[in-house]
Structures are given as structure tokens and as C-alpha cells.
N, C-alpha and C positions, 0 to 999 in steps of 0.2 A: 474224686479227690485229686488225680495226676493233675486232671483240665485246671483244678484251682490253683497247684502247683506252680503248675506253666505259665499260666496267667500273671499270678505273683512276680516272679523272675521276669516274666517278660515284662512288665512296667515299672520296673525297678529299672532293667536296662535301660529301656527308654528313660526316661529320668534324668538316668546317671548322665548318659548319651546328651540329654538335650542341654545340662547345668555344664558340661564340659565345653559343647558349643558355644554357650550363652560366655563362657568366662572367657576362651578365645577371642570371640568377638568384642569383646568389650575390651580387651588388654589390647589389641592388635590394631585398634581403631586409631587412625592421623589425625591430629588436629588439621582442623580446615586451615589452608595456605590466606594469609589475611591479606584480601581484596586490595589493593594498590589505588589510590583515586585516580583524577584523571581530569585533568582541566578539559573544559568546550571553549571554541572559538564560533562566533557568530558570521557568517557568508560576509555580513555587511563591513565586520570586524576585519578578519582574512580579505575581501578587498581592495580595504584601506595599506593593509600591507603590501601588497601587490602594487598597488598605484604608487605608492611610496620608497619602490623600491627595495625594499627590507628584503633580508636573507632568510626565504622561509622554505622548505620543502616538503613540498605534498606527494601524501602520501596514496595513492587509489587501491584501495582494497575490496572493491565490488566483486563480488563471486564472478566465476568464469562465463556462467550462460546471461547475468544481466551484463558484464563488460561486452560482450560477443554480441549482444543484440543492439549495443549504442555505437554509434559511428564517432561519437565527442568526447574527451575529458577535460578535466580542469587546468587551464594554460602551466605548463611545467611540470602534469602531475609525474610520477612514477610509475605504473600500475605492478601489481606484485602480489601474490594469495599472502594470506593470514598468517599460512604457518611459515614463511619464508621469508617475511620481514624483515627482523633483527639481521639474518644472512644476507638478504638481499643490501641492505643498508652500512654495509663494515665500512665501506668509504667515505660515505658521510662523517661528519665533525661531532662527538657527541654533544656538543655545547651547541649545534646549531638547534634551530627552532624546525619540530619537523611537526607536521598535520597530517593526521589521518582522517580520510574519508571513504564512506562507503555510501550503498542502496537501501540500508535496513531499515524495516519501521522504528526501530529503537539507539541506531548506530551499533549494535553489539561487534560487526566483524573489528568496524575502526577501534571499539574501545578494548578488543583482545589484542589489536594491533597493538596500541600503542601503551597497553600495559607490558606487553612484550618486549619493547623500545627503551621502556621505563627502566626493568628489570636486566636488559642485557646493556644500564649505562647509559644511558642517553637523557641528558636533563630536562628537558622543555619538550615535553611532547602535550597534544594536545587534540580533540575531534572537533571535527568539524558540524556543530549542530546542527541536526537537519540530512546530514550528507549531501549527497550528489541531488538529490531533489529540491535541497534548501539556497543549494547555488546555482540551479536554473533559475528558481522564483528570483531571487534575489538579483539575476540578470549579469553573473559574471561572468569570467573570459571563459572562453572552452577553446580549444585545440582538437584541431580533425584526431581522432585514433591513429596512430600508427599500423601502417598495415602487417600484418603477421604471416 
């Protein structure tokens, strides 16, 4: 009789315990921060600029070991991590036109770049589709690395 006691009381606790958890987590829950869009420019597009003169600045945000392993960037680019954009960037004009690029199969570092860019003020941002691989193919300027 004690054991069914005990039993009783202990999965009542439990219960109580789990519906207390379950209510916290539900009450305590963020709504999701809403996705920012995010214009692409095309290699062929962004060359045109470049040949044209236009006030544009690029941005290189390829992770440290694919930067480290290339000897090239994109003529003018910036190079600079992810998280240190918006910081890196306070002297820039917010109204100028800035490009992000990177090495991903999907562009993600450039498009947290320049949702970053977006968010800290800056009007015209935009990736560069493709990244750094889509403006080899497409055969534009590149600039030796700066040595470090």
C-alpha cells in the first residue's frame, strides 16, 4: 500500500513539474526577429559599375582560412569577418552603395553581412551572386592580397 502511495505522489509531481515547464516555455518564447531581404547584384552587373566608374564599395567577407589560402581579391575590395562589419564600415557614407561578397555555396556569410549593414543604417546594400567564385568565372578585376 506505502509503494502505491509513493507512486501516486510521485507522478502527480512529475505532472505538476512537467505542465509548470511546458507553461514557462511557452510564455517565455521571442518571436522570430523578421528576416530583412536583401537585394543581389550580378559579377556582370557589379562590373558594369566598376568600368563606369560608379561609387560602389566592396565588401570581402570570406572566412579567414579560404581568405588566407587566396593570394587575389576583388579590385577595391575591403576584406573584414562577419561580425565586424557594420564596425568596420562607420566611415563609409550610409547612402553609398556597399557589396558584399564572400566563398559560400549559398552566399550566407555576405547575406548576414549585409543584413547587418541594413539594420545598423546603411541604404543600398546588396550580394554579390555567386561570390568570389561567380567573379572569377565572370572574369573580373582582382587585386594582389595585401600582405599581413
Amino acid at each position: 500500500m506505502k509503494y502505491k502511495k509513493w507512486m501516486v505522489v510521485l507522478v502527480v509531481g512529475l505532472v505538476a513539474c512537467g505542465s509548470l515547464g511546458l507553461t514557462y516555455t511557452q510564455t517565455d518564447q521571442k518571436k522570430p526577429e523578421p528576416v530583412v531581404p536583401v537585394e543581389f547584384i550580378t559579377a556582370q552587373e557589379l562590373k558594369a559599375k566598376m568600368a563606369n566608374n560608379e561609387p560602389v564599395f566592396i565588401v570581402d567577407l570570406r572566412g579567414p582560412s579560404v581568405f588566407a589560402q587566396s593570394d587575389k581579391t576583388i579590385k577595391g575590395s575591403v576584406h573584414t569577418k562577419v561580425r565586424k562589419v557594420a564596425s568596420r564600415l562607420r566611415e563609409v557614407p550610409r547612402d553609398r552603395e556597399v557589396v558584399t561578397y564572400c566563398a559560400c555555396p549559398a552566399d550566407e556569410a555576405a547575406l548576414i553581412g549585409a543584413r547587418s549593414l541594413l539594420a545598423n543604417g546603411f541604404k543600398k546594400v546588396r550580394v554579390l551572386k555567386g561570390g568570389w567564385n561567380a567573379w572569377l568565372e565572370a572574369g573580373g578585376q582582382v587585386k594582389a592580397k595585401p600582405k599581413t
